[in-house]
Biopython code that builds the backbone (N, CA, C, O; Angstrom):
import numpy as np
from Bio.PDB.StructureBuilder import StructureBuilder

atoms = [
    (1, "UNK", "N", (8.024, 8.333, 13.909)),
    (1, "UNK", "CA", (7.869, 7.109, 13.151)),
    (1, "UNK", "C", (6.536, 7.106, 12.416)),
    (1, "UNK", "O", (5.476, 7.503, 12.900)),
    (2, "UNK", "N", (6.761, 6.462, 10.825)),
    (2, "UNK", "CA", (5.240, 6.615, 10.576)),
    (2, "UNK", "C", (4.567, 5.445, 10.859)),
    (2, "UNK", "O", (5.113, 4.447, 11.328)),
    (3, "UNK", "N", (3.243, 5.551, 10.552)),
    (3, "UNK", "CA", (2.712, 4.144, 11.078)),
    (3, "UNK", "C", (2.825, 2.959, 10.139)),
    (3, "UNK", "O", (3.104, 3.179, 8.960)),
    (4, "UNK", "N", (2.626, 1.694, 10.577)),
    (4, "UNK", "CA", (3.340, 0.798, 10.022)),
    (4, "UNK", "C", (2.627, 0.454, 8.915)),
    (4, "UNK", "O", (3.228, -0.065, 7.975)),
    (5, "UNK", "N", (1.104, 0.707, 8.836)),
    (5, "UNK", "CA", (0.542, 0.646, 7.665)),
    (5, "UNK", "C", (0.693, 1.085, 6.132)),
    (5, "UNK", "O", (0.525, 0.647, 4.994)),
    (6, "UNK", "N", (1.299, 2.716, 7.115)),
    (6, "UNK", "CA", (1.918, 3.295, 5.472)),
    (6, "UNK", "C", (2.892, 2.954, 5.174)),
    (6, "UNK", "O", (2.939, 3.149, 3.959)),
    (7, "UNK", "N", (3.987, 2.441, 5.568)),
    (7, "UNK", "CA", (5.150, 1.690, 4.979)),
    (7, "UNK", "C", (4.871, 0.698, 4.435)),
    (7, "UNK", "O", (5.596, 0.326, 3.513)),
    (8, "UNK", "N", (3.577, -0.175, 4.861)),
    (8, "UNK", "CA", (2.966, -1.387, 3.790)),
    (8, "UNK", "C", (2.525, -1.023, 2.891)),
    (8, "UNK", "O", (2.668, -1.762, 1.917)),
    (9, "UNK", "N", (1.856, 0.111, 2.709)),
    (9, "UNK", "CA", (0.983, 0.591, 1.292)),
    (9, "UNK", "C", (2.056, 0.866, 0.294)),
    (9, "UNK", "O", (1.934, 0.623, -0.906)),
    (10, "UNK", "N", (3.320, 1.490, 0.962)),
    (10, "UNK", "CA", (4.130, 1.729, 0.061)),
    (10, "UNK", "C", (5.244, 0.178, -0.673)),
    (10, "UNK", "O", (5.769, -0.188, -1.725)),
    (11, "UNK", "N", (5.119, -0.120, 0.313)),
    (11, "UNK", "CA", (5.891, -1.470, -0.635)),
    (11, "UNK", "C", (4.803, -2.166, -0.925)),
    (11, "UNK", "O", (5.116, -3.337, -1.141)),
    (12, "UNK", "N", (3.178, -1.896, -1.073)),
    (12, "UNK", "CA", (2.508, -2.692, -1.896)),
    (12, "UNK", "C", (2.946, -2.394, -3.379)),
    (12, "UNK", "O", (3.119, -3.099, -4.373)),
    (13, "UNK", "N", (3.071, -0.816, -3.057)),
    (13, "UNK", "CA", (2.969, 0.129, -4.357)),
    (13, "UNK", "C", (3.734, -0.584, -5.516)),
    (13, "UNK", "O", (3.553, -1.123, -6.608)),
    (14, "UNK", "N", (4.932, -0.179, -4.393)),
    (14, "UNK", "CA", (6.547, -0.597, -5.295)),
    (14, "UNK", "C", (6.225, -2.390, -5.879)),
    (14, "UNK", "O", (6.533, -2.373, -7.070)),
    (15, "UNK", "N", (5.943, -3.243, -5.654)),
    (15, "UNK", "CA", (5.410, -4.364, -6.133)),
    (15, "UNK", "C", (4.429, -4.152, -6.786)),
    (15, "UNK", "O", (4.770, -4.846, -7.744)),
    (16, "UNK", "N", (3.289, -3.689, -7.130)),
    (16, "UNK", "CA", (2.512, -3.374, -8.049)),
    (16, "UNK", "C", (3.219, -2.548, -9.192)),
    (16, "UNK", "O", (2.924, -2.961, -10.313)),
    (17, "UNK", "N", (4.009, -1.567, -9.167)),
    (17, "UNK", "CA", (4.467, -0.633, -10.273)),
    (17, "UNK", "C", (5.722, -1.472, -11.022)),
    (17, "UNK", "O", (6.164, -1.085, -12.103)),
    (18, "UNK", "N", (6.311, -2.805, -10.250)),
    (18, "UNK", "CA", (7.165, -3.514, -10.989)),
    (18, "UNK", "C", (6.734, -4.881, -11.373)),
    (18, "UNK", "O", (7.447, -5.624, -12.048)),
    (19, "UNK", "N", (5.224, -5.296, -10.810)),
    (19, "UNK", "CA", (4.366, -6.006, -11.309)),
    (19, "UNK", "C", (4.048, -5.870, -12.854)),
    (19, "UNK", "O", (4.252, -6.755, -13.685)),
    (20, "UNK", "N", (3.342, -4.208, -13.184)),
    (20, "UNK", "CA", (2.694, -4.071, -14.301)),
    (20, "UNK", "C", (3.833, -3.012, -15.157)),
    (20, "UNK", "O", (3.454, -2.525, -16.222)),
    (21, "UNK", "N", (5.177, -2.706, -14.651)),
    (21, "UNK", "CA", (6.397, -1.881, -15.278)),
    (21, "UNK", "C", (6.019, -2.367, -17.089)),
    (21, "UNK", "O", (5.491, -1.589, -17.884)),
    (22, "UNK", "N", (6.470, -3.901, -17.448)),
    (22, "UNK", "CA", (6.092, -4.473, -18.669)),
    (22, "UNK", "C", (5.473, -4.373, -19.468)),
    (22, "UNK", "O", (5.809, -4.132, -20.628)),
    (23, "UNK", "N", (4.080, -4.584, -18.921)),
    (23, "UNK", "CA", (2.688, -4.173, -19.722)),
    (23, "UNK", "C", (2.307, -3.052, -19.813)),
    (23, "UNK", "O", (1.707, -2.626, -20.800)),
    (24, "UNK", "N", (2.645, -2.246, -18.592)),
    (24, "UNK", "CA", (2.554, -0.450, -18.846)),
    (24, "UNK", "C", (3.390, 0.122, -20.267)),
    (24, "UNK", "O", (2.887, 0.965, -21.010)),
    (25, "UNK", "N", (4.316, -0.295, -20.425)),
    (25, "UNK", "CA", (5.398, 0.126, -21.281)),
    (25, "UNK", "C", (5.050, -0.300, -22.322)),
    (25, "UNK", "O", (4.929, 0.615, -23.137)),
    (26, "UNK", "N", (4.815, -1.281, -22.726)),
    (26, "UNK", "CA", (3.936, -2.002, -24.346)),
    (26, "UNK", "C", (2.855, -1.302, -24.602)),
    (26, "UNK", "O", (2.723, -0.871, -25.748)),
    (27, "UNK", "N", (1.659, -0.981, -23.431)),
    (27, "UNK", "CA", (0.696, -0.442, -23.994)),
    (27, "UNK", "C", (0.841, 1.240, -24.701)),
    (27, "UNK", "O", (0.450, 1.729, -25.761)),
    (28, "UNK", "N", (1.788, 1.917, -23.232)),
    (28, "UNK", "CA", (2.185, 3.388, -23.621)),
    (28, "UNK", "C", (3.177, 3.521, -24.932)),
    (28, "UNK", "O", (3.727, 4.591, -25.193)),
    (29, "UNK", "N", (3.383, 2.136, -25.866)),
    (29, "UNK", "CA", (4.461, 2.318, -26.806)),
    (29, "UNK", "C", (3.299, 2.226, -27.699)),
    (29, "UNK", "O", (3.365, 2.938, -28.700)),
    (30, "UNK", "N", (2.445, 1.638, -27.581)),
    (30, "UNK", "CA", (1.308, 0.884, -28.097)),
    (30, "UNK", "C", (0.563, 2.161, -28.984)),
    (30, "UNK", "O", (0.342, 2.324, -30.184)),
    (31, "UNK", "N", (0.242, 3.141, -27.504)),
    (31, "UNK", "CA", (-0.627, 4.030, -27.779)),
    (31, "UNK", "C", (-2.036, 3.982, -27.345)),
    (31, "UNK", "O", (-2.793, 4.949, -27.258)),
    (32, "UNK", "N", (-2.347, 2.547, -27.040)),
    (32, "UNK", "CA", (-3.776, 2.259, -26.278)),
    (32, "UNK", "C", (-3.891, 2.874, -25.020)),
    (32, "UNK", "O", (-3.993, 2.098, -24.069)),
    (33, "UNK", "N", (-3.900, 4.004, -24.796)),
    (33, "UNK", "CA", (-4.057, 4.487, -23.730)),
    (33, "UNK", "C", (-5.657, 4.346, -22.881)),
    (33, "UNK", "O", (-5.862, 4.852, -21.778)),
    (34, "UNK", "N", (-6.724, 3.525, -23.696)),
    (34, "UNK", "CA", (-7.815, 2.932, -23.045)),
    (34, "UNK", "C", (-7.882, 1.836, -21.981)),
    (34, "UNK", "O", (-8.622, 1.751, -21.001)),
    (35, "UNK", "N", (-6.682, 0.817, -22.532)),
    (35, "UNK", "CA", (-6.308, -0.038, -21.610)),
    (35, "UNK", "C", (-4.862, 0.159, -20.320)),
    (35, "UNK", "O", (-4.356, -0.687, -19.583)),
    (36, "UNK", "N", (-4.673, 1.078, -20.430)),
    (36, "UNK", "CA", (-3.983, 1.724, -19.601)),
    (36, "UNK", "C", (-4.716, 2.263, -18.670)),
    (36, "UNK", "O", (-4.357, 1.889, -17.554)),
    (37, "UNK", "N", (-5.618, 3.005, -18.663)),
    (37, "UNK", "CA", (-6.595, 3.310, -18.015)),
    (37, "UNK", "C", (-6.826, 2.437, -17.379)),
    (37, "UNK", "O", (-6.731, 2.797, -16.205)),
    (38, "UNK", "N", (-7.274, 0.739, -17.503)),
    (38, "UNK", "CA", (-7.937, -0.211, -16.846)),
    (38, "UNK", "C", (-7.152, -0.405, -16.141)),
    (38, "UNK", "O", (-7.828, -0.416, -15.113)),
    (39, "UNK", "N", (-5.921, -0.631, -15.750)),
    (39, "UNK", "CA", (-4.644, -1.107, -15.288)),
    (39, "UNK", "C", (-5.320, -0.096, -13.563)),
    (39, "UNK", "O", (-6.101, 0.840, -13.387)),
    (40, "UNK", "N", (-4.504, -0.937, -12.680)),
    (40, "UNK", "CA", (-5.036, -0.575, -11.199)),
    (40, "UNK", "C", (-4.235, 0.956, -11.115)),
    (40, "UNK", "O", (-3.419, 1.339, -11.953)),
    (41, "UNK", "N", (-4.604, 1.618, -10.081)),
    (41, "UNK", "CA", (-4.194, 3.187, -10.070)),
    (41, "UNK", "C", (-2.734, 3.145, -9.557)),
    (41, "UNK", "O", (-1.788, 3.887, -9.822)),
    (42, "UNK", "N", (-2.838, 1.887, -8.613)),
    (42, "UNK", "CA", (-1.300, 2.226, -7.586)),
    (42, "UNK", "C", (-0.433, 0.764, -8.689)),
    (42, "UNK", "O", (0.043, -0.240, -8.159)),
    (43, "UNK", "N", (-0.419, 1.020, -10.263)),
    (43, "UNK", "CA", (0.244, 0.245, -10.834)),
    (43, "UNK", "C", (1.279, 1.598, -11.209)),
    (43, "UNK", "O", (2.482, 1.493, -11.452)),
    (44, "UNK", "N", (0.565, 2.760, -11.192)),
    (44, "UNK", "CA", (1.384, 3.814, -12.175)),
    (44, "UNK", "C", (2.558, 4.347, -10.547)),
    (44, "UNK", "O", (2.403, 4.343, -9.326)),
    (45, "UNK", "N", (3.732, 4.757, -11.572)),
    (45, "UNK", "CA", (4.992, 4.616, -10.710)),
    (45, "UNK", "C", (4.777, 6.441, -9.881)),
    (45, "UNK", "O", (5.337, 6.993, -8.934)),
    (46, "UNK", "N", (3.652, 6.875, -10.880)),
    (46, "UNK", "CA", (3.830, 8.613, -10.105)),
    (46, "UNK", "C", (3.290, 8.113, -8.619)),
    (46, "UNK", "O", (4.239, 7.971, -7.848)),
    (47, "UNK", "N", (2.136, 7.842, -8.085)),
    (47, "UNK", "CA", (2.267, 7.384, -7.044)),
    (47, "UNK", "C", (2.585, 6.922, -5.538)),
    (47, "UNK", "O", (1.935, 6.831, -4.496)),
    (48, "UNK", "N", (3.991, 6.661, -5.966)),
    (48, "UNK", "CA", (4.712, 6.201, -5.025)),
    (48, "UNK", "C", (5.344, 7.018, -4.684)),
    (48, "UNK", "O", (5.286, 7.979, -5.451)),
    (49, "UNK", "N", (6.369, 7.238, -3.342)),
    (49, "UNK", "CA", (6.861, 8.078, -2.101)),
    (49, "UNK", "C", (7.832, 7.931, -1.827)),
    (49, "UNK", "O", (8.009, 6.750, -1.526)),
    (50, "UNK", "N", (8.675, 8.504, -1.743)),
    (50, "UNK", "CA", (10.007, 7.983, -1.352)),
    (50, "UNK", "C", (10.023, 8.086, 0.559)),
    (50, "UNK", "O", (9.579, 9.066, 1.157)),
    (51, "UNK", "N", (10.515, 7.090, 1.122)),
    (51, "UNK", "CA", (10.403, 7.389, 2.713)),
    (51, "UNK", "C", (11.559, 7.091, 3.002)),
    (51, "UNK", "O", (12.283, 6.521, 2.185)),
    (52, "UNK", "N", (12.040, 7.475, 4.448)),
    (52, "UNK", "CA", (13.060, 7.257, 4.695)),
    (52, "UNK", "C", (13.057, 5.641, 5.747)),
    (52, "UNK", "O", (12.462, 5.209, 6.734)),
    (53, "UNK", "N", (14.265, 5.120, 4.647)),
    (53, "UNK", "CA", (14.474, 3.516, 5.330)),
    (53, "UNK", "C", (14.415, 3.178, 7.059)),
    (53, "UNK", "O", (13.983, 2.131, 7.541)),
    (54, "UNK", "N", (14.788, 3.970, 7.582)),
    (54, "UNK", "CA", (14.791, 3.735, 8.859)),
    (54, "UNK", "C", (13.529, 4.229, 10.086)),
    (54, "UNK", "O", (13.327, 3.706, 11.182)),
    (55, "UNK", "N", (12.873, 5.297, 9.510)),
    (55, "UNK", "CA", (11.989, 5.792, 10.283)),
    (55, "UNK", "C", (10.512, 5.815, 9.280)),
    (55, "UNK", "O", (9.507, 5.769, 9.991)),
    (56, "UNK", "N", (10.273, 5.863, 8.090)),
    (56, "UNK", "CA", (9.273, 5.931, 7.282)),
    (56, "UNK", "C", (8.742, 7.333, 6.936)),
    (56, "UNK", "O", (7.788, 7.446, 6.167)),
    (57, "UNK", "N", (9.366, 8.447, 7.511)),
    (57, "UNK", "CA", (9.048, 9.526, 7.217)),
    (57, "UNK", "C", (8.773, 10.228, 5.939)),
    (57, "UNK", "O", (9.894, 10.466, 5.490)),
    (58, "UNK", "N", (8.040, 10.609, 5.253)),
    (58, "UNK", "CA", (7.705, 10.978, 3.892)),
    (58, "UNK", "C", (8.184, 12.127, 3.608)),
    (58, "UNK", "O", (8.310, 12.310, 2.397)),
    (59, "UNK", "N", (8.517, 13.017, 4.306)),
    (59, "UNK", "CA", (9.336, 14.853, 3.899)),
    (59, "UNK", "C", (10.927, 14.534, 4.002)),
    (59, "UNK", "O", (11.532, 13.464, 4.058)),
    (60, "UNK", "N", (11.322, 15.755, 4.005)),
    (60, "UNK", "CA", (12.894, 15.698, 3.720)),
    (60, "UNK", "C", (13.939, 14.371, 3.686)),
    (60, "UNK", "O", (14.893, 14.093, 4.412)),
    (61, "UNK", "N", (13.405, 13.746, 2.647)),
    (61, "UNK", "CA", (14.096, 12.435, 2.042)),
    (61, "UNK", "C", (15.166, 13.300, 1.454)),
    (61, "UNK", "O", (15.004, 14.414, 0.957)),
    (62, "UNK", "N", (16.383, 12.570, 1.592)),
    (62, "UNK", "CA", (17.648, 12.282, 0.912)),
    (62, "UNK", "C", (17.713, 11.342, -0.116)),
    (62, "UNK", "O", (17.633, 10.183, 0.291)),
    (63, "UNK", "N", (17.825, 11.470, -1.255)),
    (63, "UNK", "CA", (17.892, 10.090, -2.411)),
    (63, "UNK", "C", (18.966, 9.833, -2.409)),
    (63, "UNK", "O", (19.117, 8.770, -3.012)),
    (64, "UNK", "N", (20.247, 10.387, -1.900)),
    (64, "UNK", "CA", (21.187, 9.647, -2.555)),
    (64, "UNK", "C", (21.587, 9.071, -1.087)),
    (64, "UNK", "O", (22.666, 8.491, -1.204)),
    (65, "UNK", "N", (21.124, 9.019, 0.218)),
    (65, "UNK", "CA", (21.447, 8.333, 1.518)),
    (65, "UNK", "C", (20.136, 7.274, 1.643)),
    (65, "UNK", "O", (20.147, 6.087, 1.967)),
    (66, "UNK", "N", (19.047, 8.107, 1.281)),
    (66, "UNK", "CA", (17.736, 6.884, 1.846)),
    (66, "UNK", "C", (17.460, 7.093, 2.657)),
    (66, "UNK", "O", (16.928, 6.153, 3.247)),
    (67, "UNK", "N", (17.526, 8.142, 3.263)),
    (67, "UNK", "CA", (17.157, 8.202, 4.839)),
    (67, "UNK", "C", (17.003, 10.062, 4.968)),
    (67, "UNK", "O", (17.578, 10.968, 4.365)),
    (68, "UNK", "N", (16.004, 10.056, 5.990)),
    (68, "UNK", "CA", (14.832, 11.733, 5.907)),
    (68, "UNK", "C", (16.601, 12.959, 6.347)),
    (68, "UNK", "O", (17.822, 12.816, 6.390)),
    (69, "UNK", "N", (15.962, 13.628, 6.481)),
    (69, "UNK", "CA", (17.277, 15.287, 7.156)),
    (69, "UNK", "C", (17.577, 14.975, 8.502)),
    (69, "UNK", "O", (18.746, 15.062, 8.878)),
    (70, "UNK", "N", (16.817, 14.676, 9.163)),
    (70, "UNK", "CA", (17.087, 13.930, 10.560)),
    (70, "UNK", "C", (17.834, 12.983, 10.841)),
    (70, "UNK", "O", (18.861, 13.057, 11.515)),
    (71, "UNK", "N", (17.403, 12.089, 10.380)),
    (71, "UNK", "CA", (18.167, 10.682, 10.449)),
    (71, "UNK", "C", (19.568, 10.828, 10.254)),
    (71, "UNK", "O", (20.460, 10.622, 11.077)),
    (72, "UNK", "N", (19.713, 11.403, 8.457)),
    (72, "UNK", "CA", (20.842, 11.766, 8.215)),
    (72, "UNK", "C", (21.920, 12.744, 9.407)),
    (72, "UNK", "O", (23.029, 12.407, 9.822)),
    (73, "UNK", "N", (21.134, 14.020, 9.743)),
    (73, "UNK", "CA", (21.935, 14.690, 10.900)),
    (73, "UNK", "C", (22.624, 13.963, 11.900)),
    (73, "UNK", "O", (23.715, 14.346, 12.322)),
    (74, "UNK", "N", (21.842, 12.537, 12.468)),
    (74, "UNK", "CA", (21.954, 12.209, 13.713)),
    (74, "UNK", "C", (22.929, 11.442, 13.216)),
    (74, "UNK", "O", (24.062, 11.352, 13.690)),
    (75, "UNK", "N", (22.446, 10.785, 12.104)),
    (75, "UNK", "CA", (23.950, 9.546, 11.935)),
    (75, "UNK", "C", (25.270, 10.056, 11.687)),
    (75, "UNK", "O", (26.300, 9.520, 12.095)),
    (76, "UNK", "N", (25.186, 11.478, 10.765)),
    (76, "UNK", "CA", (26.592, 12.037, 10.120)),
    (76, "UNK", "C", (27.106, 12.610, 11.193)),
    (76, "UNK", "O", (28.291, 12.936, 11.114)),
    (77, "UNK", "N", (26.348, 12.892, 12.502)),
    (77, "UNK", "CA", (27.350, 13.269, 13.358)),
    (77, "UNK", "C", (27.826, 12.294, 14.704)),
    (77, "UNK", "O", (28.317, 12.652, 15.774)),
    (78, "UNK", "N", (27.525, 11.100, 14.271)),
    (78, "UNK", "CA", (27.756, 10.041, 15.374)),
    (78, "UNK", "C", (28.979, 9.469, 14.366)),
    (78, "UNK", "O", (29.695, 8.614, 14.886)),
    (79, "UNK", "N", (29.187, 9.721, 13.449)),
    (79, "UNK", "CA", (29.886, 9.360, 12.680)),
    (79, "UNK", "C", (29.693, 7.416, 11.696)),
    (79, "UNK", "O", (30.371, 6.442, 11.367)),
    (80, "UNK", "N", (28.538, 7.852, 11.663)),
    (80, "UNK", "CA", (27.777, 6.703, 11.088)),
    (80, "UNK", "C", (27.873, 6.246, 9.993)),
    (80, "UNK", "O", (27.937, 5.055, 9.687)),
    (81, "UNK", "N", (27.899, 7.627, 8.971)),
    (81, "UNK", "CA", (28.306, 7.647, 7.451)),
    (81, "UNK", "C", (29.270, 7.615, 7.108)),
    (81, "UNK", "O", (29.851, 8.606, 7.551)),
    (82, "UNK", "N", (30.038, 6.907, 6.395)),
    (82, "UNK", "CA", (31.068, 6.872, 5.916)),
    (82, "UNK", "C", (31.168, 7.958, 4.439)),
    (82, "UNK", "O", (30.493, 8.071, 3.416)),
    (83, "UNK", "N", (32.643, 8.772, 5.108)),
    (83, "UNK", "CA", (32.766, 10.027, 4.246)),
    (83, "UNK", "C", (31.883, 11.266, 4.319)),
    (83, "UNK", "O", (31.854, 11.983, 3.319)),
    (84, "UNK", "N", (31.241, 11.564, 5.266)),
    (84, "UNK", "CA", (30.473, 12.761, 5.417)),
    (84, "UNK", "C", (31.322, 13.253, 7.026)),
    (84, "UNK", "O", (31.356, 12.643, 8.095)),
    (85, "UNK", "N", (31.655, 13.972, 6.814)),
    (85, "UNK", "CA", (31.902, 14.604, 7.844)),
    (85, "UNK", "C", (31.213, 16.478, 8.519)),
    (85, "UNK", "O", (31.282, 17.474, 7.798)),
    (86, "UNK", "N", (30.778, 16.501, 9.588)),
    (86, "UNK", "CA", (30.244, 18.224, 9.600)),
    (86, "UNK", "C", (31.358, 18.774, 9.164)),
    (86, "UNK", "O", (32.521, 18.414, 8.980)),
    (87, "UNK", "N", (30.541, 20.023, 9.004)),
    (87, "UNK", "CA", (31.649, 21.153, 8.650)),
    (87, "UNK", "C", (32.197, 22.354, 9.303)),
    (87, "UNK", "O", (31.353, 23.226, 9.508)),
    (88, "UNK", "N", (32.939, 22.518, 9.536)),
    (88, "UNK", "CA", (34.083, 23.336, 10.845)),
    (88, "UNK", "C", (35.410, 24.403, 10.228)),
    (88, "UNK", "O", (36.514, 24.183, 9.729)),
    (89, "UNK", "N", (34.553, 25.745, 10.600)),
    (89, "UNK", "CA", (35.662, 26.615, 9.883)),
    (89, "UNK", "C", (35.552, 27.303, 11.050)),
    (89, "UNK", "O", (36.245, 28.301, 11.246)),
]
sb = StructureBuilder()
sb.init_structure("model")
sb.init_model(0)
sb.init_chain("A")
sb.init_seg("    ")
for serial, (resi, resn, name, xyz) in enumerate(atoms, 1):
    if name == "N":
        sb.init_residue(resn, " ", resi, " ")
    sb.init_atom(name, np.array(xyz, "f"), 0.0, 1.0, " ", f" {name:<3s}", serial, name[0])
structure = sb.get_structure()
């Protein structure tokens, strides 16, 4: 499990990068890339982490489940996921 702090930093993130999404986008159309600069660091979307929803783990994320290689293993074989089944030849 990660600690609970970094799962807060990260949904600070995600609220900050859809805070300033708007004004980022006007200025970078803009071309003022001076005032872009001023804009806070954890406004820009590179930043941010993808973790997995259930445990917070930051490595082997799945994007299209949301959840790390683990998680996924344990659930697809408890039969958790709907439509994944292991594979058996």
């Amino acid at each position: 499990m990660a600690k609970e702090s970094m799962k807060a930093r990260e949904v600070k993130r995600a609220k900050m990068v859809a805070k300033y999404a708007a004004k980022r986008a006007q200025l970078k159309a803009e071309g003022n890339y001076d005032a872009l600069q001023a804009l806070p660091k954890n406004a820009s979307p590179v930043r941010m982490h993808n973790r997995c929803k259930l445990t917070g783990r930051p490595k082997g994320y799945m994007r299209q489940f949301g959840i790390s290689r683990i998680q996924f293993r344990e659930m697809a074989s408890n039969g958790l996921i709907p439509g994944v089944r292991k594979a058996s030849w």
